[in-house]
N, C-alpha and C positions, 0 to 999 in steps of 0.2 A: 350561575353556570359559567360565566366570562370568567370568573376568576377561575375557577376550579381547569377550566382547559389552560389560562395564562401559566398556572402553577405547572400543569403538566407538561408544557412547552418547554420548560427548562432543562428535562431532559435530551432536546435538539442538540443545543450547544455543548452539554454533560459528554453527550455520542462521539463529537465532532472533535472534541478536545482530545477525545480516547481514541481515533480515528488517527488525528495527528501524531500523538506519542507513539503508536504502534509503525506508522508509516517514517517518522524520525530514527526509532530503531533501528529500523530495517533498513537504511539507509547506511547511519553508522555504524550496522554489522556486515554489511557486502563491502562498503569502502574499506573494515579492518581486514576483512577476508581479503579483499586485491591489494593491499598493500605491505598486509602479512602473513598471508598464507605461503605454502610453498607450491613454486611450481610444478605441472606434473601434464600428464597429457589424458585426457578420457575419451573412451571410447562412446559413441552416438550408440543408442539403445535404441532410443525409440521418437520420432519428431513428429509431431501433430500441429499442422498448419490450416489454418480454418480459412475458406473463401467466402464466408459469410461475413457481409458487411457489420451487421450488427454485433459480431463477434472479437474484440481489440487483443485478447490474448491467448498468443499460442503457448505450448510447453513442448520442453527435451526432457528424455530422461536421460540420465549418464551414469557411467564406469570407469570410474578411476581406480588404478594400480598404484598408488603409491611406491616410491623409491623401497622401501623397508617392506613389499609386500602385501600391507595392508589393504584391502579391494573396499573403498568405499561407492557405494550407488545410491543416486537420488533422482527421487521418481517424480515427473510432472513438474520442473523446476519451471516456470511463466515467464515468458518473453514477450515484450513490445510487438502486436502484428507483422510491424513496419521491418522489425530486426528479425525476425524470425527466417526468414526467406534465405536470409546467406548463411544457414547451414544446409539448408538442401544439397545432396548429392556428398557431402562431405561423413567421415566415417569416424575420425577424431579432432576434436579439438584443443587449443592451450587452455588449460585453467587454473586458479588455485585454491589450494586448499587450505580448509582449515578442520582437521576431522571433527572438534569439542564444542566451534563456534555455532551459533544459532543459526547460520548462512553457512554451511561448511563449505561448498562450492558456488565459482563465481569464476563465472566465464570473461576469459578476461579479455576478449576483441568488444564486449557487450558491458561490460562491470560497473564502468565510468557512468554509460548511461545509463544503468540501470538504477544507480544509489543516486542521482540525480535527479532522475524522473521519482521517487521514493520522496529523496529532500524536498522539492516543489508539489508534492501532493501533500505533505508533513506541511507547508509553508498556509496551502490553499487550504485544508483543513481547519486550520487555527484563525484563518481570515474568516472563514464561513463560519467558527464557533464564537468570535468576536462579535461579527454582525447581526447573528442570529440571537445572541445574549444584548445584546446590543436592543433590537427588535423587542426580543421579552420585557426586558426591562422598563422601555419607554411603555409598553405596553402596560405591565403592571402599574406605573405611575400612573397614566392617563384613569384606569382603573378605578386605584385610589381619589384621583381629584376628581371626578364625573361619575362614576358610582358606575355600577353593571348597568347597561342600557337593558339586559334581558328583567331587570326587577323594577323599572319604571312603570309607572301607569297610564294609562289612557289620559288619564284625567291633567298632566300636567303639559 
């Protein structure tokens, strides 16, 4: 029975790795978006600030007008708690854009720390897929040289 959960354990670090590559993404699609989108100004839609402790992320929606016209909006974009609070009372913000990019909008008083806080969760991910494969592994061995302790006998 030891082994069969050790086997299944390996799907921890399997998560953790896929955990990190998505949070890496995301990282280096908000940094391409603030450093090569274009400038533009959007309008505040809609800002949900949570006073629940156990709650760490608020979200804006926004309206962007594009120079050419084009009206981009995005709904529920997720802010840091701690950052959320200086938009309050404000009506538009700087952003940029990117319309095609997977992050097309990134707020750019926030952008820096957002693909940062993204990069260091990307960083902690891969520690914790390391350790945890790490853990399996010694585990599977131990396994191997001492046998399942659940199919020993009384008798020995």
């Amino acid at each position: 029975m030891s082994r069969l959960i050790a086997r299944v354990l390996w799907i921890l670090p399997l998560l953790l790795l896929v955990l990190a590559a998505n949070q890496a993404k995301v990282a280096v699609d908000l940094r391409a978006t603030l450093e090569e989108g274009t400038p533009a100004t959007a309008e505040i839609l809609e800002l949900e600030i949570s006073n629940r402790v156990d709650v760490t992320y608020d979200w804006v929606s926004l309206r962007v007008t594009m120079p050419d016209g084009q009206v981009i909006e995005q709904e529920q974009i997720s802010l840091p708690h701690t950052l959320a609070p200086q938009l309050e009372g404000q009506e538009q913000i700087d952003v940029r854009v990117r319309p095609d990019a997977p992050q097309p909008i990134a707020i750019t008083q926030f952008a820096r720390a957002q693909w940062r806080i993204a990069a260091i969760q990307a960083v902690m991910a891969l520690v914790g897929a390391l350790l945890m494969g790490g853990g399996v592994f010694w585990w599977h061995r131990y396994l191997r040289r001492e046998g399942d302790p659940a199919e020993r006998t009384v008798s020995e």
